[in-house]
Every structure is written in C-alpha cells, then in structure tokens.
N, C-alpha and C positions, 0 to 999 in steps of 0.2 A: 675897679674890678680888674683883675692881671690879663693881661692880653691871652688868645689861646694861640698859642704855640703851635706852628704848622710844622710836623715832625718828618721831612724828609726821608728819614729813616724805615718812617712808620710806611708812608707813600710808596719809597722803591718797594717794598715789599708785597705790597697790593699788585703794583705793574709787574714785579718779576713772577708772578703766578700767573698770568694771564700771559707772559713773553712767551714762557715753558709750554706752554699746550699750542703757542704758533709757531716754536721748535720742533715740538715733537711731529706736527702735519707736515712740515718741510720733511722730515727725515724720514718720514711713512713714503714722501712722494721721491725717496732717494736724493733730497736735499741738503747736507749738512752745513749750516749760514759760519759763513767764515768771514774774520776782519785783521785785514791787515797792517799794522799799523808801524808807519815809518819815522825812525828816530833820527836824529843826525846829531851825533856827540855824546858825552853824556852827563848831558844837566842832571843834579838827584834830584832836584822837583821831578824835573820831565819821568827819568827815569819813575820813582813814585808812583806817579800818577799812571804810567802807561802798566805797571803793574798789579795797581788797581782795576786798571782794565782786564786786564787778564784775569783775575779774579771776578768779577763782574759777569764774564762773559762764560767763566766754565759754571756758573749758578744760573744761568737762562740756555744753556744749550749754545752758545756760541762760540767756536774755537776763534781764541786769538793770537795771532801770532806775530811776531816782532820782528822788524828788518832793521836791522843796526846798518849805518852807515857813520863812517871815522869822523870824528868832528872837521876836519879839515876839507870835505867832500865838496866836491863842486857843483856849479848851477847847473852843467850837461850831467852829471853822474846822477843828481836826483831828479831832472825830469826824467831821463829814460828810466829811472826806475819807477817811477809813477805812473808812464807809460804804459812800459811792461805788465803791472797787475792791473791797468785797464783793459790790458788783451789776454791779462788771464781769468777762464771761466770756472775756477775754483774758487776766487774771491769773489766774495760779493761785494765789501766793504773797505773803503782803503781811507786810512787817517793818517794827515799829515803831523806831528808834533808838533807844535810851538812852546817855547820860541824857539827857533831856527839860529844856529851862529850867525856872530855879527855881518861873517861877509856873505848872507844867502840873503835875498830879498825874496818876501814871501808875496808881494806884487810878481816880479818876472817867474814867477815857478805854479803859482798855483792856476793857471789858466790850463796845463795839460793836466790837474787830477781831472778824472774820470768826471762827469757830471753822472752816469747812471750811478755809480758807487760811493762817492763823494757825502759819505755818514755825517759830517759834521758842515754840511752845507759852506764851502770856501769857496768852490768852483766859481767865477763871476755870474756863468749860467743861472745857478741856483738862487745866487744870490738876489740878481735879477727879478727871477720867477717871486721872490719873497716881497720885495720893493712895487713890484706889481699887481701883488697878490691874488698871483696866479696858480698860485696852488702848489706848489713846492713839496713832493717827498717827503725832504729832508731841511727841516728847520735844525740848524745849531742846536747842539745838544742842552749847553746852558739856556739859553732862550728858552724852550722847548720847556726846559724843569722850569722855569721860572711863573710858564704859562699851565703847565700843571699843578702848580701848587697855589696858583691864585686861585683855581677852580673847587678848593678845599676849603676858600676862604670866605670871608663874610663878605667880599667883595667879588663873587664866582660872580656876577653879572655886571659886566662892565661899559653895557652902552650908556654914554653918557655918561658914565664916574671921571671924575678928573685926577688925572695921574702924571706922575713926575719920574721919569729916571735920571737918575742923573748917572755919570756917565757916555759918552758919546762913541766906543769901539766898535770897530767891524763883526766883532767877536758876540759882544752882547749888549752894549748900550742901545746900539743900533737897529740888530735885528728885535730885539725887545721893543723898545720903539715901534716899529713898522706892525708887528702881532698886535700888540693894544689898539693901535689906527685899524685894524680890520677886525675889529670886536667892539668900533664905535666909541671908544672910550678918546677922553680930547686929553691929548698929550701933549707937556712941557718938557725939553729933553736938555738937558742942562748938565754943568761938568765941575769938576773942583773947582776952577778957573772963574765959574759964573757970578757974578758981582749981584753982590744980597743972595746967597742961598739961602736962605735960610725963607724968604718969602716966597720964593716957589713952591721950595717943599712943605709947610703950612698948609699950603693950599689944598695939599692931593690928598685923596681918597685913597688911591694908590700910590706908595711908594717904593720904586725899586731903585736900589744903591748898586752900583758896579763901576766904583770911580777907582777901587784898588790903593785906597789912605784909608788906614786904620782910622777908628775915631772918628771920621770926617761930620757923621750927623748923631747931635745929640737929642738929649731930649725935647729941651726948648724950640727944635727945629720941627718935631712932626705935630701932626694934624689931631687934637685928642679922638682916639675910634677906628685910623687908620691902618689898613695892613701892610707892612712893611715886609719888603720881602730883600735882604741881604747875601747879595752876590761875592763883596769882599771874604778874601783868604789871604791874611798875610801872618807870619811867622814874626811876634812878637817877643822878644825873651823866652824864646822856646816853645811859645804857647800861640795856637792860632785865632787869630780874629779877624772878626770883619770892619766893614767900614760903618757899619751903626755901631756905637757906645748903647750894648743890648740892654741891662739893667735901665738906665734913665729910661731909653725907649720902649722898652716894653710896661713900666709905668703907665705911660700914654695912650699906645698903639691898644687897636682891638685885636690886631692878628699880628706875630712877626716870626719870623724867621731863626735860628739858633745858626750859630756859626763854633763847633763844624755841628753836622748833624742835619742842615736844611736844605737847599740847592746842592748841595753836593751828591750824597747819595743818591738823589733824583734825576743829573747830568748823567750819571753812568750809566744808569738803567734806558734813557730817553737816548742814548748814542746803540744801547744795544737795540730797539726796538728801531731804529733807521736803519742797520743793519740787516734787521729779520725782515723789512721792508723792501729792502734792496734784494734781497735775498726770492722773495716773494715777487715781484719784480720782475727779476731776472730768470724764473724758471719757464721753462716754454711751455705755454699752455694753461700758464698759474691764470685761474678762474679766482681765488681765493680775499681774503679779508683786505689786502694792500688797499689802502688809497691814499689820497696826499693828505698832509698833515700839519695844519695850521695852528698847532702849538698845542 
C-alpha cells in the first residue's frame, strides 16, 4: 500500500488561516506584527529564502522587512544591530540569516539577539528553556514543522513510539530530538558518521532525516509502516532533494514526507506564527491566545 503523503503545502494552508484572524485581533488592538530579519552578505540561498519570507509573511498579515548588511560587516556592526531592534518597539520579531560569512561566528553574536523577539529560538536563553522543557515561546521554526506534520501522521501519538533522527544540528537535529523526549517518545539521535545506520533507522517508528546528504537513506534502511519526515534540501543538478531516496522509501514508509512541498512550506508559516506570538507577547495588556509552544 503507497505510503500517505504529508502535504506541507496542504498544512501551511490550514495554519495561514487561523495566523490571519490572530493578525487581524492584533491590528483591531492597534497592533501591526512585524519581523525583521538580518542578512549579512548575499548568499542567493539566503537571499531566496529571506524572500520567501517576505512572501509568507504579506499572506498572514505580517510585514517583513530586510536589514542588508555588507558581507564584509563585522562582529561589533551586527551585535549593535541586533541590539538596536531589541530596543525597538515596532519590531516584534528579529531573525538572524544563516549562514553567517566565514569570518562571523554565530556562537559570539547570538547571545545579544533579543530573547523576547528571538522567532527562530537561537538566543542560548530559549534554547535552554527548550532542553529543559520549560516551555519555550519559540521553538525553531523547522523543528516546530516537523512536530506539526507528525501530528497528521499515523504516528500523531508518540509516547512510547521509538524514533530516530538523524542528524545532530543546533538548528534541528537537536532541538527535534529534545520535542520528541517531551512527548515521551524514546529517542535514538544519530548522524551520517554513525557506524551501522542503517540498524538504528530500522528500528523507528519515527523517522526524521536532517543530516543535509542527499540520498543518505534508502529504502532497505526504514522500518516497513514508518513515517518518515524529510528535513534535507539540497540542489541536485538543478533539482532539489532531500536526504531520503523518496521513490524506494515511500515504497515502504506508512507516511513520508515530499521534498520540496513538505517541511518546507510549514517552516515559514511556524516562524510566522512565533512572530504573531511575540507580537501577542509583547503588547501591554495582551490577555489574548499567546502561550508557549512545544512544537
């Protein structure tokens, strides 16, 4: 039986109708949810992507707006500027770009983003709050889709399923990791590097890839029934794929993922809804829907 197909696309679309009527209460209460988001250089991924944001953000009611700084910019030029729209109260949302040029280290610079505003959970604060699970805002946006699109899946109940990511980034091996450990699910976290992959991932119920190698797991490697949920994006002879080999594995899997079309559309929409949060948050007085958000 062909696995069913968790349609990212399908998802944002459900979330950006429910974002737009928590836009539109912001802006009844004299609110308008702004994110600003800081580039440095200009990679065309980065670039891309930050203007997929911008699109994103004018179809839920959220202005976005872009701070270019010269690729050549220094470690004092983007703290203060991160700073600065931490003490500014028109932004709600501030998002760092990655990747950063070679000579910025995103260790010494990201401990002054904002922690209230801080959309895409970097802040070590948040980070923290996440590792502790303490209830954190702002879960990383991929994360965050990752944890919504298992909730569509045949695996939406995961205490006690056994799950594999592989992968190990600060970015999403990691916090993905830490969301599954606090929904009870017994987690094996593992990386390209891991000696026998192929026996861990067997093993899960859950499987989430975000190792960034094309191809990395095929079909002989998952669990037959499994939902696989594909984090890779890489730019193969012009064509983008992930790090599951989709055809063999969706053979196998009960649920997987499409690359593009699956985590991705759902990353944009889950960074704009940490923004309407922060947004919500940060208004005086706000009584309203906000509360922390565990994936």
């Amino acid at each position: 039986m062909p696995a069913q197909i968790l349609d990212g696309r399908a998802l944002a679309g459900e979330l950006r109708a429910d974002l737009r009527q928590r836009t539109d209460v912001l802006r009844d209460r004299g609110c308008a949810p702004r994110l600003t988001v800081v580039i440095v250089g200009e990679d065309s991924a980065s670039v891309a992507y930050v203007r997929s944001l911008v699109n994103a953000g004018a179809g839920v009611g959220v202005a976005v707006n872009v701070d270019p700084l010269p690729a050549g910019a220094d470690e004092a030029l983007l703290r203060a500027r991160l700073a600065a729209l931490g003490n500014d109260p028109g932004v709600h949302g501030v998002l760092l770009q990655q990747p950063l040029p070679v000579h910025l280290a995103i260790r010494r610079i990201v401990d002054v983003m904002p922690a209230d505003k801080d959309v895409d959970g970097a802040n070590p604060v948040n980070q923290g709050r996440l590792a502790f699970g303490s209830g954190t805002a702002f879960v990383p946006a991929t994360p965050a889709a990752v944890m919504l699109l298992l909730e569509r899946s045949p695996h939406r109940m995961l205490a006690g399923a056994r799950a594999c990511v592989v992968g190990r980034s600060n970015v999403v091996g990691l916090p993905v990791t830490l969301l599954l450990m606090a929904q009870d699910a017994t987690v094996t976290s593992t990386h390209r590097l891991t000696r026998n992959l192929a026996r861990h991932t067997r093993e899960a119920d859950v499987l989430v890839v975000a190792a960034g190698v094309p191809g990395l797991i095929r079909g002989d490697m998952v669990q037959p029934g499994a939902t696989v949920i594909d984090v890779g994006t890489t730019f193969v002879d012009g064509r983008l794929v992930g790090d599951v080999v989709y055809d063999e594995v969706a053979a196998i899997a009960g649920a997987i993922t499409p690359v593009p079309g699956g985590v991705g559309p759902v990353t944009n929409i889950a960074l704009m809804r940490n923004v309407v949060t922060a947004a919500e948050r940060l208004l005086p007085g706000w009584g309203g829907t906000a509360k922390s958000h565990r994936g």
